[in-house]
Structure formats: C-alpha cells, structure tokens
mmCIF file as Biopython writes it, N, C-alpha, C and O atoms, coordinates in Angstrom:
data_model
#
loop_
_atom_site.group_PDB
_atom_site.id
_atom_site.type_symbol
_atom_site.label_atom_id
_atom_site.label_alt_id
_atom_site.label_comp_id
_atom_site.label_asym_id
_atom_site.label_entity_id
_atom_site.label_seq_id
_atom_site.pdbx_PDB_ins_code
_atom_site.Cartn_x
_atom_site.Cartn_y
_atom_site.Cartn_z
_atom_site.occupancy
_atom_site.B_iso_or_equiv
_atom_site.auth_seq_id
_atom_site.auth_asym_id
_atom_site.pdbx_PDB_model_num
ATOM 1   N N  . UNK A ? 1  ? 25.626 -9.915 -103.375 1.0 0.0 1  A 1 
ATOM 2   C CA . UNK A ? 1  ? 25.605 -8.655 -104.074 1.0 0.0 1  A 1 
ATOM 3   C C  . UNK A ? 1  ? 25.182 -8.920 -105.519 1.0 0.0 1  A 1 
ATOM 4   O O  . UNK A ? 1  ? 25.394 -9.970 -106.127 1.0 0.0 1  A 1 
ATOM 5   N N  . UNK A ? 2  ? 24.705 -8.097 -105.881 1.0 0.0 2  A 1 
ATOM 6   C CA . UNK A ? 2  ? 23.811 -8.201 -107.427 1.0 0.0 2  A 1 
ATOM 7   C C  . UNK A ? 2  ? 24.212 -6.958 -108.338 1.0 0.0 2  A 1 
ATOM 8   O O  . UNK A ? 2  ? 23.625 -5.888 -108.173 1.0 0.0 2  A 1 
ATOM 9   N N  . UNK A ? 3  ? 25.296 -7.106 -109.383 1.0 0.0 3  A 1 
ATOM 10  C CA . UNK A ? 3  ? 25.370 -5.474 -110.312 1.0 0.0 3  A 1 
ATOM 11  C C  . UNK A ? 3  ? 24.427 -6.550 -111.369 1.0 0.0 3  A 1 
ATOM 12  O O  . UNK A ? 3  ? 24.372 -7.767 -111.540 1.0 0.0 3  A 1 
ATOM 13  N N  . UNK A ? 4  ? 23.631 -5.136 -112.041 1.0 0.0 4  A 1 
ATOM 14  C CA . UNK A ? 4  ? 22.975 -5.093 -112.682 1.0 0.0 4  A 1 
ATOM 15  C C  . UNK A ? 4  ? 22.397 -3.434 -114.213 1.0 0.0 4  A 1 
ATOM 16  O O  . UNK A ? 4  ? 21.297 -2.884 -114.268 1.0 0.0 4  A 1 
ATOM 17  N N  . UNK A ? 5  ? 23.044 -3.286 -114.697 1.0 0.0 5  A 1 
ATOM 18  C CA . UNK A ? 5  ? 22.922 -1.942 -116.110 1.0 0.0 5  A 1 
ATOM 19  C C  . UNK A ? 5  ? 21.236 -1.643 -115.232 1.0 0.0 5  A 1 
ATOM 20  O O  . UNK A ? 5  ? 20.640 -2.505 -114.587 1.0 0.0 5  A 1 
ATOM 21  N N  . UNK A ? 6  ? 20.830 -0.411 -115.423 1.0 0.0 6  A 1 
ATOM 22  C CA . UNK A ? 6  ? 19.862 0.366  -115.367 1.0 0.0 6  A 1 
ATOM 23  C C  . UNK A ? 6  ? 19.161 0.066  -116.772 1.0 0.0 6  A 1 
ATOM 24  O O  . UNK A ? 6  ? 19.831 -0.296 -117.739 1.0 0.0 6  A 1 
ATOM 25  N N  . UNK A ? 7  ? 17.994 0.211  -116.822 1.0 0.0 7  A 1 
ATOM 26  C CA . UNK A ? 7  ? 16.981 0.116  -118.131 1.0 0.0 7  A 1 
ATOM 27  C C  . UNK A ? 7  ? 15.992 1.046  -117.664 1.0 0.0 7  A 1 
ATOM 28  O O  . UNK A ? 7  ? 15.759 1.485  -116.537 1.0 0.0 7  A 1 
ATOM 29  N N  . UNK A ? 8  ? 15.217 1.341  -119.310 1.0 0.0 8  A 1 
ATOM 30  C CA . UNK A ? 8  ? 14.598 2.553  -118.913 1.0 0.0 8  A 1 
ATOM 31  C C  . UNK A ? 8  ? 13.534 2.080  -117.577 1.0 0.0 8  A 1 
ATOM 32  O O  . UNK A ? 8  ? 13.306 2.717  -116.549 1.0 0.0 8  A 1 
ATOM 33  N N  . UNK A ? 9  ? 13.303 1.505  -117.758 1.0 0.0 9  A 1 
ATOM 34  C CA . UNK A ? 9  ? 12.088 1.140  -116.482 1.0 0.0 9  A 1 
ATOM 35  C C  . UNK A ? 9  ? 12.674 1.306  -114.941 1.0 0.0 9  A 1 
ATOM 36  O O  . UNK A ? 9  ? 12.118 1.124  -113.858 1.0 0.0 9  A 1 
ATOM 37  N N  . UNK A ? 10 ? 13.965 1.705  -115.263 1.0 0.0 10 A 1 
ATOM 38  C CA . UNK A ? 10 ? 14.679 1.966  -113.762 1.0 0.0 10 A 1 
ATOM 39  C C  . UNK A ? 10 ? 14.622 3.393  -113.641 1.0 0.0 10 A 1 
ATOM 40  O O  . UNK A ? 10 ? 15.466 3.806  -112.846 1.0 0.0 10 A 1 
ATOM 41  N N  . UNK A ? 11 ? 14.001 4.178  -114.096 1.0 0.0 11 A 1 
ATOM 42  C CA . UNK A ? 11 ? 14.093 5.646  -114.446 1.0 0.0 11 A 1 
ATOM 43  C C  . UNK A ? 11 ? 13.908 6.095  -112.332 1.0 0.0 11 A 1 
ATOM 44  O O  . UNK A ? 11 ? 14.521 6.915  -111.648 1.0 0.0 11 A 1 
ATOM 45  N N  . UNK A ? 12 ? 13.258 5.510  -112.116 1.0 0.0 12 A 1 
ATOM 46  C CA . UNK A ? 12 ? 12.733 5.984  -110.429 1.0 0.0 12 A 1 
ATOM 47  C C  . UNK A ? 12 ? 14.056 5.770  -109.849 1.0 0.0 12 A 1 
ATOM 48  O O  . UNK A ? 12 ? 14.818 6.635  -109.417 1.0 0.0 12 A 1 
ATOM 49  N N  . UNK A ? 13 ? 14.254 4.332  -109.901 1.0 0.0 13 A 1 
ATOM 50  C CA . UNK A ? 13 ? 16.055 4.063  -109.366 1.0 0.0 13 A 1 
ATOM 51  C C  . UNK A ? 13 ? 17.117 4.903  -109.383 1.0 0.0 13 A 1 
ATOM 52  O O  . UNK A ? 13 ? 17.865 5.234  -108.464 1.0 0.0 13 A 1 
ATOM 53  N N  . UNK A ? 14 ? 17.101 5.240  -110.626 1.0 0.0 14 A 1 
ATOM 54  C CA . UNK A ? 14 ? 18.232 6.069  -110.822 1.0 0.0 14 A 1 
ATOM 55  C C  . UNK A ? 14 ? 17.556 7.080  -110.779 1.0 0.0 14 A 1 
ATOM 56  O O  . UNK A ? 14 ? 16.595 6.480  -111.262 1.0 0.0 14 A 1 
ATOM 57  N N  . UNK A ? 15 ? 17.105 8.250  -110.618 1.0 0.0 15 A 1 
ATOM 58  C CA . UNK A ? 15 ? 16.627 9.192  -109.647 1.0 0.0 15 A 1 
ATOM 59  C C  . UNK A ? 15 ? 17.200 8.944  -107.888 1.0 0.0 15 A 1 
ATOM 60  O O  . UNK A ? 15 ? 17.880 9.733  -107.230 1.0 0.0 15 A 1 
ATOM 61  N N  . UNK A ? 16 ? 16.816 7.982  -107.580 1.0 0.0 16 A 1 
ATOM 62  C CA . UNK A ? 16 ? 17.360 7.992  -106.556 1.0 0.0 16 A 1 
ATOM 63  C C  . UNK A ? 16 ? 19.021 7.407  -106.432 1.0 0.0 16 A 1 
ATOM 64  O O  . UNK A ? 16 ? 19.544 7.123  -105.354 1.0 0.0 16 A 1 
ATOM 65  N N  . UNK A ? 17 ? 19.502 7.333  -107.373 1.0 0.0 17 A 1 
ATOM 66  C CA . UNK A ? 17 ? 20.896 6.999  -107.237 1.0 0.0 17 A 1 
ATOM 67  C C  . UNK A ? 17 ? 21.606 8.831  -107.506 1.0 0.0 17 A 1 
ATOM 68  O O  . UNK A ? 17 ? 22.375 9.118  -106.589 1.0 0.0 17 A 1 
ATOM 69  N N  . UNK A ? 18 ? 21.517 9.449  -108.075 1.0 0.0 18 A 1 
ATOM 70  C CA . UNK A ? 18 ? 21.706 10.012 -108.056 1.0 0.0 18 A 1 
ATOM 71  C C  . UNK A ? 18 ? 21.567 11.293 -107.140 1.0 0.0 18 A 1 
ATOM 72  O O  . UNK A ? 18 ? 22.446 12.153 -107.192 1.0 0.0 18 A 1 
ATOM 73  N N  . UNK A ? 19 ? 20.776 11.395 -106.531 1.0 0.0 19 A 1 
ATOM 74  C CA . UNK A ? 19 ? 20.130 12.020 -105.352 1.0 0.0 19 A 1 
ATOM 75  C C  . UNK A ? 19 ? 21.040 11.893 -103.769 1.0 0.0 19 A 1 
ATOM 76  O O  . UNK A ? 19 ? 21.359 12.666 -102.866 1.0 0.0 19 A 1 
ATOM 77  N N  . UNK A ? 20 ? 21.243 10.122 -104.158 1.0 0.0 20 A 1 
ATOM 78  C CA . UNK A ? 20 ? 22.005 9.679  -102.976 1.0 0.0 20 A 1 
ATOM 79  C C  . UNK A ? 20 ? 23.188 9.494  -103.009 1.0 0.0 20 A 1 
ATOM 80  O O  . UNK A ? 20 ? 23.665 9.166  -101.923 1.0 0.0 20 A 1 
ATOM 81  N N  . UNK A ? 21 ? 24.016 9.589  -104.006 1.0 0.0 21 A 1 
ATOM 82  C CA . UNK A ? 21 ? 25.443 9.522  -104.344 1.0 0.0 21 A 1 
ATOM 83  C C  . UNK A ? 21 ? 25.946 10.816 -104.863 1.0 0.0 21 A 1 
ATOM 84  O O  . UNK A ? 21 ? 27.078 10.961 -104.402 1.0 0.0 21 A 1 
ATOM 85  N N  . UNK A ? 22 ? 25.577 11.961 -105.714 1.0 0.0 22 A 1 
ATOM 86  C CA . UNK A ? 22 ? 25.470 12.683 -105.933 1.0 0.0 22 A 1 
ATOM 87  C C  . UNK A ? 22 ? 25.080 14.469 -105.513 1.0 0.0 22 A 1 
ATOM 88  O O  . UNK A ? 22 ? 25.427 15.557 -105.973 1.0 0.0 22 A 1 
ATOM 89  N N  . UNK A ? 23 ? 24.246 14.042 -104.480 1.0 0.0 23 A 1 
ATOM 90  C CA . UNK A ? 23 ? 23.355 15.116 -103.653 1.0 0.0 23 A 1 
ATOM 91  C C  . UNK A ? 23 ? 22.617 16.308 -105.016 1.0 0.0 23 A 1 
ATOM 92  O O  . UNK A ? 23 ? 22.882 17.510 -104.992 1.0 0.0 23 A 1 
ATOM 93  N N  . UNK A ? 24 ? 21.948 15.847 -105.813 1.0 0.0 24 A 1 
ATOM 94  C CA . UNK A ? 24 ? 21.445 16.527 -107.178 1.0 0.0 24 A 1 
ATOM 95  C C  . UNK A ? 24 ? 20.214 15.706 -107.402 1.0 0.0 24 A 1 
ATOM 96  O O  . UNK A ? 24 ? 20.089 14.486 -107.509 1.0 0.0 24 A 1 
ATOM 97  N N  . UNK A ? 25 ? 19.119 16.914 -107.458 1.0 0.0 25 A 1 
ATOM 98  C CA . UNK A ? 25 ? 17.698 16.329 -108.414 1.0 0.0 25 A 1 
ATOM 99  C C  . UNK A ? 25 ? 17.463 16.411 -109.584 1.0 0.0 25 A 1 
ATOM 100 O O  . UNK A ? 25 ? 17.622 17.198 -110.517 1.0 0.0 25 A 1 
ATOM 101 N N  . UNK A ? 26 ? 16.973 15.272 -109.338 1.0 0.0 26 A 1 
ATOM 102 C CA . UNK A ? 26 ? 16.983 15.174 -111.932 1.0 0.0 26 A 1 
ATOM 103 C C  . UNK A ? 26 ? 15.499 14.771 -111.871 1.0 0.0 26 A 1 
ATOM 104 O O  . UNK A ? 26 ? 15.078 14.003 -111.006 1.0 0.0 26 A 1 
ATOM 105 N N  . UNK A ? 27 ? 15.086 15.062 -112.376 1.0 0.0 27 A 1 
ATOM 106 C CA . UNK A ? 27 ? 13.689 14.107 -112.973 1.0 0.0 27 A 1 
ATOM 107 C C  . UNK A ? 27 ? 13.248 13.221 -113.737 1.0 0.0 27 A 1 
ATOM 108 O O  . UNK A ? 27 ? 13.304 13.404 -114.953 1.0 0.0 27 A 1 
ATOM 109 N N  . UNK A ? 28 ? 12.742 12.135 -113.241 1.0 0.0 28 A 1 
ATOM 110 C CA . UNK A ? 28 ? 12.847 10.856 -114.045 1.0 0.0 28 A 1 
ATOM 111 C C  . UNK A ? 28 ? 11.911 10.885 -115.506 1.0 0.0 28 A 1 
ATOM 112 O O  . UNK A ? 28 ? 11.579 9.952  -116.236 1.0 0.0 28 A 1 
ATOM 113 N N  . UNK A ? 29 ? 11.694 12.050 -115.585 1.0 0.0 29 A 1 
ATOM 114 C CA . UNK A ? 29 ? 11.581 11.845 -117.291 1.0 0.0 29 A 1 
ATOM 115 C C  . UNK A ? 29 ? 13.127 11.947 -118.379 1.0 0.0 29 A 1 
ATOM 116 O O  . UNK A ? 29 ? 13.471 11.253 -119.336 1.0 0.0 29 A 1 
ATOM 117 N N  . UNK A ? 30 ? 13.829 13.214 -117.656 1.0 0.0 30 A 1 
ATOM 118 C CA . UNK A ? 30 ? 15.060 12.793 -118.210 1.0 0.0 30 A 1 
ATOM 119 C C  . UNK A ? 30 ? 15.980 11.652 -117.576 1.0 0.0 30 A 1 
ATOM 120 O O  . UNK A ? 30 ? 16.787 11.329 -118.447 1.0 0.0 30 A 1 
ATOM 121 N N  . UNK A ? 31 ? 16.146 11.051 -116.628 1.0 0.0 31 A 1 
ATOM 122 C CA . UNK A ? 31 ? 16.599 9.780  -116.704 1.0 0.0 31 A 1 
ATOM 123 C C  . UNK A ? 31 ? 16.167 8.816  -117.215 1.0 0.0 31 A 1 
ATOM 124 O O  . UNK A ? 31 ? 16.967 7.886  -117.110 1.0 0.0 31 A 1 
ATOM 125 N N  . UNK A ? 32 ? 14.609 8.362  -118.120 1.0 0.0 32 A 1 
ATOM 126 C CA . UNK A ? 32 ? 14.252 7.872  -119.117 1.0 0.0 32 A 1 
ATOM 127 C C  . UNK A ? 32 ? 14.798 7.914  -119.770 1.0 0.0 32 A 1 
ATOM 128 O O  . UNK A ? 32 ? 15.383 6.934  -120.230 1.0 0.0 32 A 1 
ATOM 129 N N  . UNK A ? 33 ? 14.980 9.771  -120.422 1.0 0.0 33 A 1 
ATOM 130 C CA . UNK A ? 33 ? 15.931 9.838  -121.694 1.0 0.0 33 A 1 
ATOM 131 C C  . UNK A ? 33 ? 17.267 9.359  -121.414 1.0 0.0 33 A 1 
ATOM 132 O O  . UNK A ? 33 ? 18.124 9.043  -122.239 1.0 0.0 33 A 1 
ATOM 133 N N  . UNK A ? 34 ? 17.330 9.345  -120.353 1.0 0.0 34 A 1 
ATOM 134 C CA . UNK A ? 34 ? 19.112 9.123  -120.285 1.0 0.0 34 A 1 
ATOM 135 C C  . UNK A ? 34 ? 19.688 7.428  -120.431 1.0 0.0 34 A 1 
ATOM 136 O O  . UNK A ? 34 ? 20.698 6.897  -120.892 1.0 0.0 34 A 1 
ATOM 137 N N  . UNK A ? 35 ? 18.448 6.962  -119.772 1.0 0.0 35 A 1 
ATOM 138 C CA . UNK A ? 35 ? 18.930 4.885  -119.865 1.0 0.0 35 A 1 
ATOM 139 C C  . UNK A ? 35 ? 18.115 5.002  -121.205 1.0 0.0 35 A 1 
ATOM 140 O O  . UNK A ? 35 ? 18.659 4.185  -121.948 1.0 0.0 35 A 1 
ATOM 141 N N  . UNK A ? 36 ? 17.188 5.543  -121.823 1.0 0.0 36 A 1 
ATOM 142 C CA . UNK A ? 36 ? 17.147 5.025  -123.322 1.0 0.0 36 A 1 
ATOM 143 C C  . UNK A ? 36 ? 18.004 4.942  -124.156 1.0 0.0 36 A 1 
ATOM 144 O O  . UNK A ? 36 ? 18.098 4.040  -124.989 1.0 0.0 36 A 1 
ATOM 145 N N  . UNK A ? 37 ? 18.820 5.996  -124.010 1.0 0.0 37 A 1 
ATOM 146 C CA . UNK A ? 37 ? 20.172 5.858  -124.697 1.0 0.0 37 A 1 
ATOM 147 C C  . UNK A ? 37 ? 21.456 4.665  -124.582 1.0 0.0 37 A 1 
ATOM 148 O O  . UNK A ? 37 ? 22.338 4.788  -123.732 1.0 0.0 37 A 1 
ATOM 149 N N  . UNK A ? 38 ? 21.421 3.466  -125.591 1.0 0.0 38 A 1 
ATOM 150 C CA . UNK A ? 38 ? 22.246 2.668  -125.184 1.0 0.0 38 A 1 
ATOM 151 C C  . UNK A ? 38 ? 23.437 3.044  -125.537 1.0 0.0 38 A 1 
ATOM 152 O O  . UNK A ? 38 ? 24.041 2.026  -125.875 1.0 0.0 38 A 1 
ATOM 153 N N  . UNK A ? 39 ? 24.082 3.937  -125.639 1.0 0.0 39 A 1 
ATOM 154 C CA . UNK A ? 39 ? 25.428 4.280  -125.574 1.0 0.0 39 A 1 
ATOM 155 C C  . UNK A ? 39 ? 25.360 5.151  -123.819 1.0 0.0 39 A 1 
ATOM 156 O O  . UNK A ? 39 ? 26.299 5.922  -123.619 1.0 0.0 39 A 1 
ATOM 157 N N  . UNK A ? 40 ? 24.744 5.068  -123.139 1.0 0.0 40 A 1 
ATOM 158 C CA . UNK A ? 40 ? 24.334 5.618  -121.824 1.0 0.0 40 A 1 
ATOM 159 C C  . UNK A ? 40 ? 24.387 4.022  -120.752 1.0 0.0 40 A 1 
ATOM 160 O O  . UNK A ? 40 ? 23.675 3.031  -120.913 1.0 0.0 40 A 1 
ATOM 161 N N  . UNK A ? 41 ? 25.146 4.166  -120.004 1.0 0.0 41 A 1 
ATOM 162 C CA . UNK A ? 41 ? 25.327 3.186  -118.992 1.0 0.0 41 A 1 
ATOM 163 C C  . UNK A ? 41 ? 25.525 3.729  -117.701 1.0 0.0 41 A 1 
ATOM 164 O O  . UNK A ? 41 ? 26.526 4.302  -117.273 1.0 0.0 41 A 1 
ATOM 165 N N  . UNK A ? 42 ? 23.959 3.369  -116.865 1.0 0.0 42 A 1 
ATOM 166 C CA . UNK A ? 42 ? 24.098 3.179  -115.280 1.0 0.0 42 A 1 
ATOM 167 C C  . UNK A ? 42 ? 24.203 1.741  -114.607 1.0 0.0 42 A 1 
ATOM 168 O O  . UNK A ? 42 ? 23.529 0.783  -114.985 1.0 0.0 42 A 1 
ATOM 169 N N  . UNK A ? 43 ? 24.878 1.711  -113.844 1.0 0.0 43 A 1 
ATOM 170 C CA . UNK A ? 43 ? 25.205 0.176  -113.899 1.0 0.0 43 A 1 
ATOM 171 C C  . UNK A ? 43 ? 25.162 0.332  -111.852 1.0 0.0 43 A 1 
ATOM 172 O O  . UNK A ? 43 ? 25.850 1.119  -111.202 1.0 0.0 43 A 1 
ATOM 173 N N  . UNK A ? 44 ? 24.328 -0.500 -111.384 1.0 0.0 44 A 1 
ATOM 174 C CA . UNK A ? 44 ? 24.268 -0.554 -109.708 1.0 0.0 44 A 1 
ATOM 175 C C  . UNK A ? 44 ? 24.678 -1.736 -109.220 1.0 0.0 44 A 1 
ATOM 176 O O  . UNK A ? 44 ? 24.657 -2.796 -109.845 1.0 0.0 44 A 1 
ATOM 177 N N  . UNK A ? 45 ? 25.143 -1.540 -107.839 1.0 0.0 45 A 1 
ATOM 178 C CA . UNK A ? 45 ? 25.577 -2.912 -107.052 1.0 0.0 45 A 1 
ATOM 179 C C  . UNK A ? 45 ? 24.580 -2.698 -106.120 1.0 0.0 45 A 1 
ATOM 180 O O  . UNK A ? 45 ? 24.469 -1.569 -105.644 1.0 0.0 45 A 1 
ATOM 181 N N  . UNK A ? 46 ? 23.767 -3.665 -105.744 1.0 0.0 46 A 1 
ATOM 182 C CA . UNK A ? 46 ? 22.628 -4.102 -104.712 1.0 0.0 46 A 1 
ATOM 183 C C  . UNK A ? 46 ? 23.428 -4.992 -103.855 1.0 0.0 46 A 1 
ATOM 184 O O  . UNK A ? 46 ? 24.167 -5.821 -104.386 1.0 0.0 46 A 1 
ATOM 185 N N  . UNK A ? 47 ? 23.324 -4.871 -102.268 1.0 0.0 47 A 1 
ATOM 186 C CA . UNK A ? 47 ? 23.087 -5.669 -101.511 1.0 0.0 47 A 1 
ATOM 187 C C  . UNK A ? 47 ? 21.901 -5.225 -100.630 1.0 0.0 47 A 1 
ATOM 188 O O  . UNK A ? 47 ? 21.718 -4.057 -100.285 1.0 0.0 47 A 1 
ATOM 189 N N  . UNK A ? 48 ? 21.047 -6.355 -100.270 1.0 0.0 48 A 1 
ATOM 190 C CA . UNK A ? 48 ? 20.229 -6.457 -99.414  1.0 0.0 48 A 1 
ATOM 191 C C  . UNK A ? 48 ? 18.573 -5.702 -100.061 1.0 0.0 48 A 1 
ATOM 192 O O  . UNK A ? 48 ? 17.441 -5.445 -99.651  1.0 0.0 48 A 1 
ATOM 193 N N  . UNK A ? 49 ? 19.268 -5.619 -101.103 1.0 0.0 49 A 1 
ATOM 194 C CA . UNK A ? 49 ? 17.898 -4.585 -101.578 1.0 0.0 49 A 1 
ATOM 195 C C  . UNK A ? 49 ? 18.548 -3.158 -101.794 1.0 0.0 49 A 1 
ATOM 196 O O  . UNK A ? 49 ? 17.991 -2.460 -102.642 1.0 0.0 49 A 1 
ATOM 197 N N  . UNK A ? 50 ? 19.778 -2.566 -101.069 1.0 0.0 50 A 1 
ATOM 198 C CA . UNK A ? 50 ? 19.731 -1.600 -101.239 1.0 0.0 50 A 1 
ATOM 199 C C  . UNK A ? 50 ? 21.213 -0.653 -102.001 1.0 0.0 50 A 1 
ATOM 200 O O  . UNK A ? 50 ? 22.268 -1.156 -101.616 1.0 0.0 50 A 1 
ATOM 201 N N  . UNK A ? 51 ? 21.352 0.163  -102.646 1.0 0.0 51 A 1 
ATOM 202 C CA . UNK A ? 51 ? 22.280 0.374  -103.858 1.0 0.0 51 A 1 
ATOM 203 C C  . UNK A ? 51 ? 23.475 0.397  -103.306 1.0 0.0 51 A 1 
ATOM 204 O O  . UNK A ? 51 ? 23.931 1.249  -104.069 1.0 0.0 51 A 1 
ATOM 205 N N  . UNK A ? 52 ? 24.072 0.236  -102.830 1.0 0.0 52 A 1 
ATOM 206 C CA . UNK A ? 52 ? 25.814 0.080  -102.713 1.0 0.0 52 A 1 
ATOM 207 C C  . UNK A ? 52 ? 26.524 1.011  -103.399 1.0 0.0 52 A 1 
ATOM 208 O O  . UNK A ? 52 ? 26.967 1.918  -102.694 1.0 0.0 52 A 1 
ATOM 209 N N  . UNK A ? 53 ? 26.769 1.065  -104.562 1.0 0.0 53 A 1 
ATOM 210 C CA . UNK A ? 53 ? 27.119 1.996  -105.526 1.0 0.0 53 A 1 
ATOM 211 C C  . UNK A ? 53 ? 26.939 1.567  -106.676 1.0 0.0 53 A 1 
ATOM 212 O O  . UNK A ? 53 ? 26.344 0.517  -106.917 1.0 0.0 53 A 1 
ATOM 213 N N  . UNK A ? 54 ? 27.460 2.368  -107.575 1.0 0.0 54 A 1 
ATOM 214 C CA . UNK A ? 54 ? 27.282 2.874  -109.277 1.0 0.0 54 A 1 
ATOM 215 C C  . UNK A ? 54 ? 28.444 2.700  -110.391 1.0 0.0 54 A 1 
ATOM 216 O O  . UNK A ? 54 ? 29.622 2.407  -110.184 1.0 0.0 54 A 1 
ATOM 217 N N  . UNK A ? 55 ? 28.041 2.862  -111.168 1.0 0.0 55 A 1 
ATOM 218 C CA . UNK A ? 55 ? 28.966 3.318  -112.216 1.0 0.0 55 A 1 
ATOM 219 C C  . UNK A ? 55 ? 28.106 3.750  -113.169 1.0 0.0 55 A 1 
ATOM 220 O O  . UNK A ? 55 ? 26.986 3.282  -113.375 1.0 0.0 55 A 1 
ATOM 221 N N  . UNK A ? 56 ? 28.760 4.871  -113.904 1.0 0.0 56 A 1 
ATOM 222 C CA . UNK A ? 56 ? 27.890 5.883  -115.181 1.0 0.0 56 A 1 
ATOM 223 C C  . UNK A ? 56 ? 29.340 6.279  -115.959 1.0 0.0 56 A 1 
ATOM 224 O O  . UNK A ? 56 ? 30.389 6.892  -115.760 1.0 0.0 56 A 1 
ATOM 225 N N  . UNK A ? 57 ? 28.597 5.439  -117.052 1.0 0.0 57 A 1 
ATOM 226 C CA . UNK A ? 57 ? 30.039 5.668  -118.293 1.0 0.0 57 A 1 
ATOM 227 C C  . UNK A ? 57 ? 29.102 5.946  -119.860 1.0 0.0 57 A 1 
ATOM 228 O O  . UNK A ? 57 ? 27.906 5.890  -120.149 1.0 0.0 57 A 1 
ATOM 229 N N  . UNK A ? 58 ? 30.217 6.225  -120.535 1.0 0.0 58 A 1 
ATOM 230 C CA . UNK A ? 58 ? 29.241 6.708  -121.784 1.0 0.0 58 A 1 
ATOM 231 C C  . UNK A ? 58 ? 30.225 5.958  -122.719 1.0 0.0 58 A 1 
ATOM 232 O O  . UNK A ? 58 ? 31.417 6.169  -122.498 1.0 0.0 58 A 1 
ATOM 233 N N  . UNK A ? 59 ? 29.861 4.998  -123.867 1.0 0.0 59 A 1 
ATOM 234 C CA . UNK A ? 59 ? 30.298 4.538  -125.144 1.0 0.0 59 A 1 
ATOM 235 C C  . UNK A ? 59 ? 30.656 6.109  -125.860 1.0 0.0 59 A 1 
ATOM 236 O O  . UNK A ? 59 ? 29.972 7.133  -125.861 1.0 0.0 59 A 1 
ATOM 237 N N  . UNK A ? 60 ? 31.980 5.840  -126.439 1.0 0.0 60 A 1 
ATOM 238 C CA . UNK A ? 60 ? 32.051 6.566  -127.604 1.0 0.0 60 A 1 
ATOM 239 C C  . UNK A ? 60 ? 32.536 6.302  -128.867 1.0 0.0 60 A 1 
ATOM 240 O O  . UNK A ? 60 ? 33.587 5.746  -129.188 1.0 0.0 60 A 1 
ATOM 241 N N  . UNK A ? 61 ? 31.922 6.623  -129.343 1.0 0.0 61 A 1 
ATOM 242 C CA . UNK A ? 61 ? 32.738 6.546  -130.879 1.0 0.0 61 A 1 
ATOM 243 C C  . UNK A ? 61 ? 33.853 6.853  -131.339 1.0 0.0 61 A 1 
ATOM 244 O O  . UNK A ? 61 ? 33.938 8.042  -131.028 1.0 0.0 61 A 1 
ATOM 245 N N  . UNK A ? 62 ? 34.769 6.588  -131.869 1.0 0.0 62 A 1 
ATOM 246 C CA . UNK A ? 62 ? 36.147 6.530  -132.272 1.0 0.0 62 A 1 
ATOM 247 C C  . UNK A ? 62 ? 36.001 6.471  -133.970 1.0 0.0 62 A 1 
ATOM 248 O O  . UNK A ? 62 ? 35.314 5.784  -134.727 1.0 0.0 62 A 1 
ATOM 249 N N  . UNK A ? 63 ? 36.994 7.539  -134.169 1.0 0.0 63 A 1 
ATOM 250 C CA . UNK A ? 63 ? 37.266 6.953  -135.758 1.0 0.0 63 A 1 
ATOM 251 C C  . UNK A ? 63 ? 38.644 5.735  -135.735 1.0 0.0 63 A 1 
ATOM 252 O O  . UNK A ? 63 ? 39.725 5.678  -135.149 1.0 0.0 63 A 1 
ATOM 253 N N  . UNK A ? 64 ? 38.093 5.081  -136.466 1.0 0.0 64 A 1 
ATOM 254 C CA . UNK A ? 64 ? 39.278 4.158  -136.402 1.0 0.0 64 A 1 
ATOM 255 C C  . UNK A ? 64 ? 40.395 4.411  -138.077 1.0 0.0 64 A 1 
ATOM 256 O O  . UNK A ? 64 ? 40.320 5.007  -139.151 1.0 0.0 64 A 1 
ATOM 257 N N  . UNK A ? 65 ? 41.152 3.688  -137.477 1.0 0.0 65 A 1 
ATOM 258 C CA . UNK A ? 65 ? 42.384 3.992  -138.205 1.0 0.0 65 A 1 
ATOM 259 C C  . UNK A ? 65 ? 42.839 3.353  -139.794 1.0 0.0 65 A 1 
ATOM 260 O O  . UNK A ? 65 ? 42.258 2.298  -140.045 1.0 0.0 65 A 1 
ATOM 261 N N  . UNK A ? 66 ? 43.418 3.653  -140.459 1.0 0.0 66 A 1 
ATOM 262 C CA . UNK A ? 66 ? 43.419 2.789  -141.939 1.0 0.0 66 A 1 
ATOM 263 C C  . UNK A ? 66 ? 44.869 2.019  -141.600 1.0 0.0 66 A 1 
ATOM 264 O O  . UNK A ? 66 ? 45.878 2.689  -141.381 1.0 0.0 66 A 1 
ATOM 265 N N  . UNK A ? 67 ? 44.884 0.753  -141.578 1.0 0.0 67 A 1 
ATOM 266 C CA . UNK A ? 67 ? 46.146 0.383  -141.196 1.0 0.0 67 A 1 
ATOM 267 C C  . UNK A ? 67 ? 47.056 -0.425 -142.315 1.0 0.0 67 A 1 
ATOM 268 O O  . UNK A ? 67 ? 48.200 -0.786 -142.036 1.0 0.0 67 A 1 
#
C-alpha cells in the first residue's frame, strides 16, 4: 500500500476520488485550485494501482496565546 498528499498535478485523481467516495462532480480546474492550496490536504492510500481511500483535512490557523 502506498499513501501519498495529492499535488496539483493530481487534479484528474482527485476528481475521481471524489466522484468515487463521495458520489459528487467537481471539475478539475477547481481541484487544481483546491491542491494548490497548501493549507488544503488530499492525502490517498493506493493498493494495486487503485485508491483505497482518502483523507481531506484543512490546516488552520490559530491565534496563539501570550503566556
């Protein structure tokens, strides 16, 4: 098994991850926009060639604290 983060050049991939885990069409110009964003994480598990599953999380910003 192989996990591996999505990059924009995965824009087709994730089109189809979403399609197939999801049952929803997006278009891979906005999933461009969406893995360009590195606070944007699609992250896949491959076996055999083929996606296993996902994870989609988003970085956020926090104010941090004066201690």
């Amino acid at each position: 098994m192989k996990v591996r983060r999505l990059e924009i050049n995965d824009a087709q991939t994730a089109v189809m991850v979403v399609e197939q885990f999801a049952g929803k069409s997006i278009s891979a110009e906005y999933m461009r926009e969406f893995l360009s964003n590195p606070a944007n994480y699609l992250i896949i598990a491959e076996a055999e060639n083929n996606v296993a599953g996902f994870l989609l999380a988003h970085a956020l910003q926090r104010l941090k604290q004066n201690s």
